[in-house]
N, C-alpha and C positions, 0 to 999 in steps of 0.2 A: 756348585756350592754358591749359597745367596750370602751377599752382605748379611743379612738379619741374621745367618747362622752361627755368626761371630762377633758381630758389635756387641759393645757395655752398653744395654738399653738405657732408656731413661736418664740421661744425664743431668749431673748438675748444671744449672746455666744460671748467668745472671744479667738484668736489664739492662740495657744500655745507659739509662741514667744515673746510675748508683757509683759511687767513688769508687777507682781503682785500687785503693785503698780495703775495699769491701771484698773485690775478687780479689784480689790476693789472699785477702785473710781466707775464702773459701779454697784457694787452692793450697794452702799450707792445710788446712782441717780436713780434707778431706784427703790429701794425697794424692791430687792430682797434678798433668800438668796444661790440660786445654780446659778450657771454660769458655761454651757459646755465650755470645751475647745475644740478646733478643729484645726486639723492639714493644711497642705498647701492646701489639696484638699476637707478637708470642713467636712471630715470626723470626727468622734467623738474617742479623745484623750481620758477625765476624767471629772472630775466635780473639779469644785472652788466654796468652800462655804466659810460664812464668816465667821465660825470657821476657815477656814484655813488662813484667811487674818489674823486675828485676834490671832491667835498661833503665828504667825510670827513678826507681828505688831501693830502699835496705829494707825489706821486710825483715824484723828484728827477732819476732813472733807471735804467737796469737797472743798475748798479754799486751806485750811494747807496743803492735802493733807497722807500720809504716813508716818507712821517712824518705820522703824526695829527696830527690839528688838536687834539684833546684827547687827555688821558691815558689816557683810560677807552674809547679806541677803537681803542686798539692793541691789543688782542687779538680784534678785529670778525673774523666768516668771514663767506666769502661768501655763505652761507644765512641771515644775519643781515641782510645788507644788502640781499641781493635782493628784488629785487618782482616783483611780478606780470607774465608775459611775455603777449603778443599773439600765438596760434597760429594754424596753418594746418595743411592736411591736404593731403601731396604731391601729391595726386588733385583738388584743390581746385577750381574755375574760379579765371583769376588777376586776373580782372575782380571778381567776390567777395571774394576776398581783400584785395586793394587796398582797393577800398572799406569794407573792413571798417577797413584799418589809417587810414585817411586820416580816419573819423571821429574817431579818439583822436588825445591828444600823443604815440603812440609813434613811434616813425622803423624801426622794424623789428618784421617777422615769425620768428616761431621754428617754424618746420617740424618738427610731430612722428609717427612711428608709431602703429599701434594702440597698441603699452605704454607713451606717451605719451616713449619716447624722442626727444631731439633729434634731428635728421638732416638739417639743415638751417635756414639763415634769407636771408630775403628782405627787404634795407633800401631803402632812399630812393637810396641808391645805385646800387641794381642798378637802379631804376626808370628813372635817367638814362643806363644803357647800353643800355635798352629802346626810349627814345623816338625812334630813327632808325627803325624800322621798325612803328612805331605812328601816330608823329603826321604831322597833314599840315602841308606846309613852308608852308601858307599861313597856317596859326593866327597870330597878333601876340601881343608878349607884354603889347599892352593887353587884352586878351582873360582874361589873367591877372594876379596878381600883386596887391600891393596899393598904393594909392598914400596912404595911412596910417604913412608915415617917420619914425621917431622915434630920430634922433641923435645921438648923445655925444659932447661936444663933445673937440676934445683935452687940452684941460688937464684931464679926470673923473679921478679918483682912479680906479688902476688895479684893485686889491683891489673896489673898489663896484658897480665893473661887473663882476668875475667875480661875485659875490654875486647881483647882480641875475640872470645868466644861466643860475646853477642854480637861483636861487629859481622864476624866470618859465621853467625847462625853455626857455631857447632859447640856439640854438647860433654864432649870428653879430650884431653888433652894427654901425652904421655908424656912421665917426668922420668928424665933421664939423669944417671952421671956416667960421663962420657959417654962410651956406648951401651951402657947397660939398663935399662930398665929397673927403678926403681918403684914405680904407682902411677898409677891413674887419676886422675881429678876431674871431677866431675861440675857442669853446674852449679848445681845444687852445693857441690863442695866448699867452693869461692864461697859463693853466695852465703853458704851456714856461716862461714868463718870472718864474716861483713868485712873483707878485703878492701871495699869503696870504700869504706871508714878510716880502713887500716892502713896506710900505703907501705908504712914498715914491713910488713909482711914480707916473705920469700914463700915462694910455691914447697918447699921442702919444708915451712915452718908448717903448713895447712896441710901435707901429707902428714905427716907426723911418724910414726912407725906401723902405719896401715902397709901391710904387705899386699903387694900388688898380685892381682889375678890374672894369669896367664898361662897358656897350654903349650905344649910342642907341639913340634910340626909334624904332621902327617895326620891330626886330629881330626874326626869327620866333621865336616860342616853340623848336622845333627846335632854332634854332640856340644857342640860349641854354641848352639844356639840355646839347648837347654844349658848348657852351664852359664849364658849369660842372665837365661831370665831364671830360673834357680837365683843367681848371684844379687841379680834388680842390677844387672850392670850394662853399659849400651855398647862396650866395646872388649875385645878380646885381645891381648898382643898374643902373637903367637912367637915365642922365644927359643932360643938353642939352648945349649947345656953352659952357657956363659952367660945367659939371660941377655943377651946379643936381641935388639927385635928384629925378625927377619919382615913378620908382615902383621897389618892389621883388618882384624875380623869386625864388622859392625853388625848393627839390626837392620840396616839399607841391604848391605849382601846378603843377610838372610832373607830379606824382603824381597830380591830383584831373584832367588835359588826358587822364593816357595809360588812367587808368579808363574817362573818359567814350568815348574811340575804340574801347576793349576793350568793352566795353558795347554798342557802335554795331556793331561786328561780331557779335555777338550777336543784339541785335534785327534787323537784316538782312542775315543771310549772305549768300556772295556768290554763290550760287545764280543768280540773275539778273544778269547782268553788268555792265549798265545802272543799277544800282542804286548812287547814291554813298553812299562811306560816309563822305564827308567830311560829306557835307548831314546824315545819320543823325549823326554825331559831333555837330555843334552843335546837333541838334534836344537831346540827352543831358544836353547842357551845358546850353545854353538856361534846358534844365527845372530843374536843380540848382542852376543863379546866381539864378533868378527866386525860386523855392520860399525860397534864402535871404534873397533881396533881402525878399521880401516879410515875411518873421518880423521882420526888422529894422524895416523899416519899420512896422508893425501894434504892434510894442513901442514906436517912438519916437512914433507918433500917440496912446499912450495920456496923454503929456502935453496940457494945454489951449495950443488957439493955435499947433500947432506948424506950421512951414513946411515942405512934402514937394515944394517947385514943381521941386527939382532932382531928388530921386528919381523922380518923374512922367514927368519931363523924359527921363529916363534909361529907366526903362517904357517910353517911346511909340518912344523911337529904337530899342531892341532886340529889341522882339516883331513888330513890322507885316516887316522881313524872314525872320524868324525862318518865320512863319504862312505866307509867301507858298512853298510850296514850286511851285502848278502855275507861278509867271512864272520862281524859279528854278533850277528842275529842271526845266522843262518836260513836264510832265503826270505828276509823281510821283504822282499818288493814279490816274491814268488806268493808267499799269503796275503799281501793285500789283493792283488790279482784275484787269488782263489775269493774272499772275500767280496771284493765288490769286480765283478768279472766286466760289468756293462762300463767300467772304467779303466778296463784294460792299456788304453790306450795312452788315458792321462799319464798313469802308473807307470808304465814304457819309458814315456818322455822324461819322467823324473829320473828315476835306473841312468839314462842315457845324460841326462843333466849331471849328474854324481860323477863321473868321470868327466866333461869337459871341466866343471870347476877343479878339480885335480890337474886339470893340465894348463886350464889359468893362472893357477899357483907356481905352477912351473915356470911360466912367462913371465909372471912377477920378477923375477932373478935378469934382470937389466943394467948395466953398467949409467945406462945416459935419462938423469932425474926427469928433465921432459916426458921420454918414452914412460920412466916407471910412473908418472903420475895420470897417463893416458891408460896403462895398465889398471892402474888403480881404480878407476874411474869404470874401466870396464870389468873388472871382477864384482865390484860394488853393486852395478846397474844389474848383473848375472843373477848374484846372488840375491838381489831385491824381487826380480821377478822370480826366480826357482821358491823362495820362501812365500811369496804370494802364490803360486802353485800348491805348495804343499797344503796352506792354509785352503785354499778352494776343495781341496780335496777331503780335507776333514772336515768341512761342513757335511762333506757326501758319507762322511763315516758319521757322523752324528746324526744325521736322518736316516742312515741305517739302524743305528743302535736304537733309536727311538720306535720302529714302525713294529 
């Protein structure tokens, strides 16, 4: 699948020279939230988002129009404010691209021509009108998401958390009392309710009686992604029966679920019919949650005396299914062989690599932090080259599929 198959073509953009004042009003008009900029020859400058309007100023709305937060910013253009945009190339793979975006804080791609004109962009949004025909409805959105929840309470000064949420680049906030889950606040929410004007404000006065949208647990990733974009909302709490949050769902975890399945189609087309691409999707993941689990963890063992019994704990439950593909695919490494035979041997190696990282994992269980960070170090190095294998070998399934 290409970039062009899912970018909003033709976007709005605006020159570099024209008051900030002027994107803003286009992105309240139109409902967006990026606006390229472009230079006198049409070429692409930066991107205007309305975090940046918005850092700057109160846009009041399209009538009132503008109002700087300082004096010295009313004459700002949008070439002044813009930053640096996150591109892609229509022709793109849209497995690459993703992954390209999903490593930065950006939330959108700018789709440009050879003369680096815009012609397109591909956000966070378009990703959740994607994942009905990408993801499988079996994913959980424990699988995703994070259960690291850090809430504001209602009575927070309204003004402090818009501050916090352009300083910290994020776009939705959970408002709590005590432990419960009361709404969400959004951007845009602050921002409607000119909070920077207001400092009186509490975050519970700008919820108001908006009841908050949230799912229980066990809900498929799937379906979480259509109920967030169904909703126009960029976050999910996923709650208990006390409306307790246990964890939260974003459009980045939908983003990093629908790379990994685009990715999984890639490494095994579907050439072979028999070939799931669900097992290939988590093998993708697997590698990407592990790969991160493990820097995390290798950075928090550089302290002395540290306790890793739950990250371990965590290791042993998600790799030993992961490895077992012949009990559940029943004889995966036996049909790629039948399949591409003249790689018999690659295919071997792998089978044969799936049990020693099993038994890495085991060694991981060390009393003495030196040892387990030398372990660490070496499961990591294992895994980087066994997932570079695998990758070599679904090139060779891709030139199968194609001849």
């Amino acid at each position: 699948m290409r970039v062009s198959e899912v970018m909003i073509q033709d976007p709005w953009r605006v020159a570099s020279t024209r008051p900030l004042a002027e994107g803003g009003r286009m992105l309240v008009q139109h409902q967006i939230r990026h606006l390229p900029v472009v230079g006198p020859e049409g070429s692409l400058i930066g991107l205007v988002t309305d975090a940046d309007v918005f850092r700057h100023g109160a846009f009041l709305d399209i009538d009132r129009g503008w109002i700087a937060h300082e004096a010295a910013w009313d004459s700002l253009t949008c070439g002044e404010v813009a930053t640096p945009a996150q591109v892609a190339r229509p022709d793109e793979d849209l497995a690459v691209a993703l992954q390209r975006l999903g490593q930065t804080r950006a939330d959108a791609l700018v789709v440009i021509d050879t003369h680096q004109r815009p012609i397109g962009v591909l956000t966070e949004v378009d990703v959740l009108a994607l994942a009905p025909g990408v993801l499988d409805e079996k994913i959980g959105v424990d699988a995703e998401g994070s259960d690291q929840v850090h809430g504001i309470p209602t009575d927070a000064p309204a003004g402090q958390a818009l501050w916090t949420m352009l300083e910290e680049e994020i776009r939705h906030v959970v408002i709590t009392e005590g432990d419960r889950v009361v709404g969400v606040l959004s951007l845009r929410d602050l921002v409607g309710a000119d909070v920077a004007r207001r400092p009186e404000l509490s975050v519970g006065e700008v919820l108001g009686d908006t009841q908050p949208i949230t799912a229980p647990p066990g809900l498929g990733l799937l379906d979480a992604a259509m109920r967030m974009h169904a909703c126009r909302i960029g976050c999910l709490p996923i709650v208990d029966r006390r409306r307790r949050v246990l964890r939260i769902v974003t459009r980045r975890d939908v983003l990093h679920a629908v790379v990994a399945h685009l990715d999984a189609a890639r490494l095994f087309p579907s050439a072979d019919p028999g070939m799931s691409h669900a097992l290939v999707g988590a093998i993708v993941t697997t590698h990407s949650a592990v790969q991160r689990f493990l820097d995390q963890v290798r950075a928090e063992a550089e302290g002395a005396d540290v306790d890793l019994s739950s990250e371990l704990s965590w290791l042993s439950t998600i790799l030993p299914p992961h490895f077992a593909h012949e009990e559940t695919e029943g004889g995966f490494f036996d049909r790629l062989e039948a399949w591409l035979p003249a790689q018999r041997e690659a295919i071997g190696r792998l089978r044969r690599e799936h049990g020693a990282l099993l038994e890495a994992v085991e060694a991981l269980k060390v009393p003495d932090p030196p040892r387990l960070r030398e372990r660490i170090g070496e499961l990591a190095g294992a895994l980087a080259d066994h997932e570079a294998r695998e990758r070599q070998l679904s090139l060779l399934c891709e030139e199968v599929a194609t001849d």
